[in-house]
C-alpha angles and dihedrals in degrees: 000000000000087000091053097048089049090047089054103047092043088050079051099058095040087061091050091043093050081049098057090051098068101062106099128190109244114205115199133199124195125197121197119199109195134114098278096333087250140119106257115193099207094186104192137172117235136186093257109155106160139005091267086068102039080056099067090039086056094041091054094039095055091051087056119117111243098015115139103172135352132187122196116205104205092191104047083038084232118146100192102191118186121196150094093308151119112252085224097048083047094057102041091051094051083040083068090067101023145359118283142182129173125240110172 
């Protein structure tokens, strides 16, 4: 019976030690193509003048690529967007449905 008890425990850690060889290390690289890979603030004025035309600004700004958040002042007439994104692309894109210029 001894045999039969030793075959048993060896068949037992073959199985853990074939177990233990399946796990695998993964290394991952990630490659971020952005312009920096950091949050940018592009803070503008725009020829805002009612709602109607804060609408269309908020309605561009939230189909932009890269943009996290965005807040438009009507009063001050300052749209403030956040996000992966250029001053300058940010501009020219807000410049096609008003007029735009940066300030910070």
């Amino acid at each position: 019976m001894g045999g039969v008890a030793s075959e048993l425990v060896g068949a037992s850690r073959e199985r853990q030690s074939r177990k233990r060889k399946q796990f695998h290390t993964v290394e991952l690289k990630v490659r971020m193509d952005c312009d920096g890979c950091e949050l940018k603030v592009v803070v503008m004025k725009v020829a805002i003048h009612c709602q109607g035309c804060a609408g269309k600004v908020r309605k561009h700004i939230s189909k932009m690529e890269g943009v996290t958040s965005f807040s438009i002042d009507l009063e001050s007439k300052k749209v403030t967007v956040m996000g992966h994104v250029s001053p300058a692309g940010v501009l020219e894109s807000i410049s096609k449905v008003k007029k735009a210029e940066l300030l910070a």
